[in-house]
C-alpha positions as CSV (number, residue, x, y, z in Angstrom):
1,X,0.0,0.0,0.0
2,X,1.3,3.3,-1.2
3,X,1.2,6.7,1.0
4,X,-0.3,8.1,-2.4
5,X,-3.4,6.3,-1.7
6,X,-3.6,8.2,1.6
7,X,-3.5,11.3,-0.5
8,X,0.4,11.7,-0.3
9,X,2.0,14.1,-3.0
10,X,5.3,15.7,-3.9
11,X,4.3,19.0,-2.0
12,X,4.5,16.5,1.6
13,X,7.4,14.8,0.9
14,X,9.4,18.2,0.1
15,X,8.2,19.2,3.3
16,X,9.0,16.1,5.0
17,X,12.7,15.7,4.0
18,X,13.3,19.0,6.3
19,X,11.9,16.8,9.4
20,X,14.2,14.6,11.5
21,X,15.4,11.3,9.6
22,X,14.1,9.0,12.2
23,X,10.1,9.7,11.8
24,X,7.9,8.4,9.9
25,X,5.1,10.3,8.0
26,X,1.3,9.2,8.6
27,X,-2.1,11.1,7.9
28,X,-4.6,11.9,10.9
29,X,-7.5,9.7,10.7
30,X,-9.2,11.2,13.8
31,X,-8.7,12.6,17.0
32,X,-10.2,12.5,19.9
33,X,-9.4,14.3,23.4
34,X,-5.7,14.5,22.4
35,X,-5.4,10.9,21.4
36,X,-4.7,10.4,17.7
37,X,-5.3,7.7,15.0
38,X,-2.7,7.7,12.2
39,X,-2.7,5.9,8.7
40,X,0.8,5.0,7.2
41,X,1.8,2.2,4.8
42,X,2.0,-0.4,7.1
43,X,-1.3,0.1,9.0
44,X,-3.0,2.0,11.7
45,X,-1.3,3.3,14.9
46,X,-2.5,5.6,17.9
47,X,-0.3,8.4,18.4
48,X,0.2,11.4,21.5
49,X,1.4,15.0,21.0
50,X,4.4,15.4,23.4
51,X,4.0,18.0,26.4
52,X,6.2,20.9,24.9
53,X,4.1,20.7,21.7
54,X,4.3,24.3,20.3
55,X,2.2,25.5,17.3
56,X,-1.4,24.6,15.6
57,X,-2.8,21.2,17.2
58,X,-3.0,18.7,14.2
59,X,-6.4,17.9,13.3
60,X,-8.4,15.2,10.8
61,X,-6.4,15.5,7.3
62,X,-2.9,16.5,8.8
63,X,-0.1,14.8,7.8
64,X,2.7,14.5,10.7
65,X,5.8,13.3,11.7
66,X,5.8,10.0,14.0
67,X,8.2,8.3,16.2
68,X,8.6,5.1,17.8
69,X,7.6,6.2,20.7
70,X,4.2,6.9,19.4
71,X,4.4,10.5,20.1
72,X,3.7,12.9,17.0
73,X,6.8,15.2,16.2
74,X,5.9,18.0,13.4
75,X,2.7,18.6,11.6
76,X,3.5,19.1,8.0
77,X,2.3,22.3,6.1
78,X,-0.9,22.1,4.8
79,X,-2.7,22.8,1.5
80,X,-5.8,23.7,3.2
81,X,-7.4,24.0,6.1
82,X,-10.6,24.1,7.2
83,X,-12.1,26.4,9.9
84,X,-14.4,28.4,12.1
85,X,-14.5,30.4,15.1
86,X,-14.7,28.2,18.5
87,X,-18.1,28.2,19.6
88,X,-18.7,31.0,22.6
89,X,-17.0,34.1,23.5
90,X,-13.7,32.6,22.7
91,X,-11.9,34.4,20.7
92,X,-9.9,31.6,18.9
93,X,-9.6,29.0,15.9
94,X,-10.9,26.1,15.4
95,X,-9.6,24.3,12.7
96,X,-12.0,21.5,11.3
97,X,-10.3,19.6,8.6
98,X,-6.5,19.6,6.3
99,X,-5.7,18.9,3.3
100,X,-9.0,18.7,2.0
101,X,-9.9,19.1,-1.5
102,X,-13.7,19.0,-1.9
103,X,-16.3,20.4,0.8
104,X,-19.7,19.1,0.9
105,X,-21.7,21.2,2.4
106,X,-24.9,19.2,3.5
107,X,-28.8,20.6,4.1
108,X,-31.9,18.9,4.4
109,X,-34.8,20.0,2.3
110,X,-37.4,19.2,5.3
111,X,-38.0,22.3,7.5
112,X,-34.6,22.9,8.3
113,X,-33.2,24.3,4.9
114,X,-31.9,27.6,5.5
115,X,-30.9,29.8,2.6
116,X,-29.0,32.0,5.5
117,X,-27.3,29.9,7.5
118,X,-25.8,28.3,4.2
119,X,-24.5,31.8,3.2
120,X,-22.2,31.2,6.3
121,X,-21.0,27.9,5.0
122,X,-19.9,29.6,1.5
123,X,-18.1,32.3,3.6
124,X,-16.2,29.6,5.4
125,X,-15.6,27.9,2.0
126,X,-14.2,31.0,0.1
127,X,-11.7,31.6,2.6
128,X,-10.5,27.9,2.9
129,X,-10.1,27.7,-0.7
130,X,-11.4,24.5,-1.0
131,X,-14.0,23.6,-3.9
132,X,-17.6,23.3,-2.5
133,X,-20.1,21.4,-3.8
134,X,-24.1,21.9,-2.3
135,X,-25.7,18.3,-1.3
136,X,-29.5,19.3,-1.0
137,X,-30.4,16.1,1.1
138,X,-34.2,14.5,1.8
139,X,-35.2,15.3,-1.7
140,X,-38.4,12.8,-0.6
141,X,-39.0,15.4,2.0
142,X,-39.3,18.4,0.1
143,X,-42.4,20.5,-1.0
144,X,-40.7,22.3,-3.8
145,X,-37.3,21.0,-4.3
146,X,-36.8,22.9,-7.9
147,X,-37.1,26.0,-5.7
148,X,-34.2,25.0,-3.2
149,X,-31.8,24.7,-6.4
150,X,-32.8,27.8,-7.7
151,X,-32.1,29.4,-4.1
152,X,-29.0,28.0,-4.3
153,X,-27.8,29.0,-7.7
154,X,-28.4,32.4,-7.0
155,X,-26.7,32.4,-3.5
156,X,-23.4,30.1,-4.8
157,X,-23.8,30.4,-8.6
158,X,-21.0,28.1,-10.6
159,X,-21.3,25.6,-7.2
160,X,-22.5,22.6,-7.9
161,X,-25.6,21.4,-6.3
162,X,-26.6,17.5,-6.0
163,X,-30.4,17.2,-5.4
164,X,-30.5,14.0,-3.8
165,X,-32.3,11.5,-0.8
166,X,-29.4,9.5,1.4
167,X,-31.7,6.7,1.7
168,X,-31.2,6.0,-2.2
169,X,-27.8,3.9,-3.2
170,X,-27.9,5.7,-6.8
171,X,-28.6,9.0,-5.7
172,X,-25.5,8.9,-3.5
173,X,-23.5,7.5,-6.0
174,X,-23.6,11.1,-7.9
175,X,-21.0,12.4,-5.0
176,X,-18.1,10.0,-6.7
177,X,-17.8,12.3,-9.7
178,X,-16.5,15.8,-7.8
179,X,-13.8,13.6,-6.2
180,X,-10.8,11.9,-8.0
181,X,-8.4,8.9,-6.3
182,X,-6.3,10.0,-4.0
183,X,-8.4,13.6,-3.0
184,X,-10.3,13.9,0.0
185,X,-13.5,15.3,0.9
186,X,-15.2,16.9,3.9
187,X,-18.5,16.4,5.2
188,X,-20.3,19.6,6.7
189,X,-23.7,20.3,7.8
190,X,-25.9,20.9,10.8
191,X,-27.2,18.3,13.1
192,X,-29.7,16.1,11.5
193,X,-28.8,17.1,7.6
194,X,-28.4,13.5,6.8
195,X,-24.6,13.3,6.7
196,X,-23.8,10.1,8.6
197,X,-27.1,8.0,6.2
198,X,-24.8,9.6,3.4
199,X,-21.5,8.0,4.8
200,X,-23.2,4.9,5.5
201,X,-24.6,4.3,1.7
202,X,-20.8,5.6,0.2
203,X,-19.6,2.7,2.5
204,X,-21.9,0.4,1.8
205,X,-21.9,-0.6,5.4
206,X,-23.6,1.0,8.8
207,X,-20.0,2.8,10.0
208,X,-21.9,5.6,11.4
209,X,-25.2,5.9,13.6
210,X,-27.9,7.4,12.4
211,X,-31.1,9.0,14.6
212,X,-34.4,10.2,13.2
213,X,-34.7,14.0,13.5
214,X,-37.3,15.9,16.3
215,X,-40.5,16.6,14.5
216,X,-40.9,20.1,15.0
217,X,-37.8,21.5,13.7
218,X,-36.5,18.8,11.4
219,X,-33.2,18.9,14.1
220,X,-31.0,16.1,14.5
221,X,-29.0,15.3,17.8
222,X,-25.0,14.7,17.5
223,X,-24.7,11.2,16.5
224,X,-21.0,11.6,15.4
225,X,-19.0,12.5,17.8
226,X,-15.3,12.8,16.3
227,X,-13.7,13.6,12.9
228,X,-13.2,11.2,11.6
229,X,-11.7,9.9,8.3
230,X,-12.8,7.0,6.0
231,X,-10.8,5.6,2.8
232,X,-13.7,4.6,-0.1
233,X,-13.7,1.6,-2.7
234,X,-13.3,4.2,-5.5
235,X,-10.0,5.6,-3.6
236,X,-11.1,8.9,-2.4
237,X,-10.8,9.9,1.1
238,X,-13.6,11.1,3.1
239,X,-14.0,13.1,6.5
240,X,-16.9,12.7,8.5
241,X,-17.9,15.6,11.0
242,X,-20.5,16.3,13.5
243,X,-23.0,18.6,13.0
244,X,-22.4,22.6,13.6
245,X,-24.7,24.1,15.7
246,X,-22.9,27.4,16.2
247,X,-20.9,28.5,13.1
248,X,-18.9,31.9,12.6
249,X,-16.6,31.9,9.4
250,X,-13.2,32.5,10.3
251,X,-12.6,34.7,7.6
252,X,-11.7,38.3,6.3
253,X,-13.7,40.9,4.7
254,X,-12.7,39.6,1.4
255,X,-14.8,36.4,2.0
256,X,-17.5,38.1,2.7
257,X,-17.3,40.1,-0.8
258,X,-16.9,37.2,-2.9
259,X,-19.8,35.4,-1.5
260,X,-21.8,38.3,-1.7
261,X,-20.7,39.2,-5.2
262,X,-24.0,40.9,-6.3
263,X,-24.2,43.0,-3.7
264,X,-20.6,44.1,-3.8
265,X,-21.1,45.1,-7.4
266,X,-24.3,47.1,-7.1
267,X,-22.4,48.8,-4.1
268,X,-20.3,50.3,-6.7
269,X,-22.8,51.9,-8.5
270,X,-23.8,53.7,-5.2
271,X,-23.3,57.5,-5.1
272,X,-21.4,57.8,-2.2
273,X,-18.5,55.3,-1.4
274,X,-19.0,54.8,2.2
275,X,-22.9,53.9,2.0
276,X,-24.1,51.8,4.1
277,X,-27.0,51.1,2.3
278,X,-29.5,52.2,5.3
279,X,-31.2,54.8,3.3
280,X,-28.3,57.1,2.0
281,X,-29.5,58.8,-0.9
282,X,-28.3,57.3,-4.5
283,X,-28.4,53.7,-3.2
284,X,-27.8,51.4,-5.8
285,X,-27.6,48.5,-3.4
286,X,-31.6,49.7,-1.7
287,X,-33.2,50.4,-5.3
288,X,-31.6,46.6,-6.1
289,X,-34.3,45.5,-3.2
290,X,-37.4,48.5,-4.1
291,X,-36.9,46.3,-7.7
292,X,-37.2,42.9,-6.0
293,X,-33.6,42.4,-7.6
294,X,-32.0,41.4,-4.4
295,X,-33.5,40.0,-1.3
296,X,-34.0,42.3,1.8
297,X,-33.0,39.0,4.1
298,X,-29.6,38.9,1.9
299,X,-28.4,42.0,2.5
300,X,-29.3,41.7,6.4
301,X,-26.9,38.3,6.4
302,X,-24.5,40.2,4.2
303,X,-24.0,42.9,6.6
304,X,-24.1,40.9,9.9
305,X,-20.8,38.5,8.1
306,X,-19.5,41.4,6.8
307,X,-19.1,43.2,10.5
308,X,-18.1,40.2,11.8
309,X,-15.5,39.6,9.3
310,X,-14.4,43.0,10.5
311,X,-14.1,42.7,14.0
312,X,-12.3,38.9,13.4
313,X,-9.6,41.4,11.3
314,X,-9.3,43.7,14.0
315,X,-8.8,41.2,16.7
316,X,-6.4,39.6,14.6
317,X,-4.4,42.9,14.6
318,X,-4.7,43.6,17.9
319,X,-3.3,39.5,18.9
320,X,-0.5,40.4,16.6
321,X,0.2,43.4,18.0
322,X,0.1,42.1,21.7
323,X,2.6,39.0,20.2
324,X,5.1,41.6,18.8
325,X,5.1,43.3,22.0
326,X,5.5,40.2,24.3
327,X,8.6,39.6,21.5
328,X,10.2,42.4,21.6
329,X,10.0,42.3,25.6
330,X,11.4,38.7,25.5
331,X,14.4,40.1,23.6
332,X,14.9,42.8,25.4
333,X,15.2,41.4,29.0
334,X,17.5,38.6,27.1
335,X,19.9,41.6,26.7
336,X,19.5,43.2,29.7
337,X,20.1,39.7,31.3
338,X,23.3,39.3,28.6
339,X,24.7,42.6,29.5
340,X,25.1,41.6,33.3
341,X,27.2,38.9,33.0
């Protein structure tokens, strides 16, 4: 068995001939409370992070450094990365997923479809850089299912959008065709969107526990608990995740512009450069929505993102800042300390 099959390529193994000679390189399967499962050529083994571990944790889709005293070394650089804020006042990263290649973003078309929250999925796309493609699960389910892809065209247009039902073998089977050998894809989607049925039917075998959703909202429960990664009979990898109850992009304003695209071009044809659109006169972006051109709910989301991608920004310059500072003191007190001897 080849690394390559584990999605191994030429941009790991340049990376990995600057680690130490003695390691071994192996892909994160899953993780759970600090305790790893790692894939390598010769099989699986668990794995620990050592106490002075320094740097980003490693997460599903990492590639690392091993040794043989089970105890991971260095994370290799990634391709991509995956990520959101932690849920809470936290303010802090949480990356999901690594070297990932294709998202599928995963909603159910019963009554918990939500053209909104799904904007905040593209945002967290865009700035992972990862291809997405828009599973529109419990096709059974739906009233108006033609109307769900036309929702989504006009939020993510260019995406690709499976209409589908989990419970069907051959409408899963569509999902092989955005993934080649050797790539891997993520699984993302609230509680109860159907993405452990869809692992089970790409498996061909009951891997993952399913529950029936509550009633009244169409809400699921967390029935998978880790991330957790699985390799498929057509060689693709794929990562299973639990469902996101709480979701803020980690991303920058840019994100929020690309997934917004329309209205970031009609702001241009504003009068004034600053508008807010809230009623400032010459308002390209408010005569879009007099015109039924752009949705009133759209803009609101659009806004929201956009001043949270703002203040993620200026927290981020105000961590920097505070870690140049604690440098600089570091080096400082080095040479006072230097100067005494």
């Amino acid at each position: 068995m080849e690394l390559s099959l584990f999605g191994w390529s030429d941009h790991f193994a340049q990376a990995f001939s600057r680690c130490e000679p003695a390691l071994s390189p192996e892909r994160v399967a899953s993780e759970t409370r600090g305790h790893y499962e790692l894939w390598m050529v010769g099989g699986i083994r668990t794995a620990r992070l050592p106490g002075a571990w320094k740097g980003p944790t490693p997460v599903t889709g990492d590639w690392v450094g091993f040794d043989a005293d089970h105890v991971i070394r260095c994370l290799l650089p990634r391709r991509s990365k995956v990520s959101r804020k932690k849920a809470g006042r936290v303010f802090e990263e949480q990356a999901l997923a690594a070297n990932v290649d294709v998202l599928f973003l995963v909603t159910g078309l019963d009554r918990d479809f939500n053209v909104r929250r799904l904007e905040r999925y593209l945002m967290m796309t865009n700035e992972s850089g990862v291809s997405p493609v828009v599973i529109l699960n419990k096709a059974d389910l739906a009233s108006d299912p033609i109307e769900a892809m036309r929702c989504v065209d006009a939020i993510a247009p260019g995406a690709p959008a499976v209409l589908m039902s989990a419970l069907s073998e051959s409408d899963v089977a569509q999902l092989h065709r955005y993934v080649e050998p050797g790539e891997t894809a993520v699984l993302l989607g609230s509680s109860g969107a159907g993405k452990s049925t869809i692992v089970n039917r790409l498996l061909q075998a009951e891997v993952q526990r399913a529950q029936p959703v509550r009633e009244w909202d169409s809400r699921g429960r967390h029935t998978t608990t880790g991330r957790q990664m699985f390799l498929l009979a057509q060689g693709w990898l794929l990562i299973d995740t639990p469902g996101l109850r709480e979701l803020e992009p980690w991303a920058g304003e840019e994100a929020a512009s690309a997934v917004f695209s329309d209205i970031a071009e009609l702001a241009r044809q504003c009068r004034f450069r600053d508008c807010l659109h809230r009623g400032e006169p010459g308002c390209a972006v408010a005569r879009a929505i007099e015109e039924g051109v752009l949705d009133m709910a759209r803009l609101g989301n659009f806004q929201k993102l956009r001043a949270g991608a703002e203040r993620l920004e200026r927290m981020q310059d105000i961590h920097a800042a505070h870690a140049e500072k604690r440098k600089w003191k570091q080096i400082h007190k080095a040479m006072r300390n230097y100067s005494k001897w």
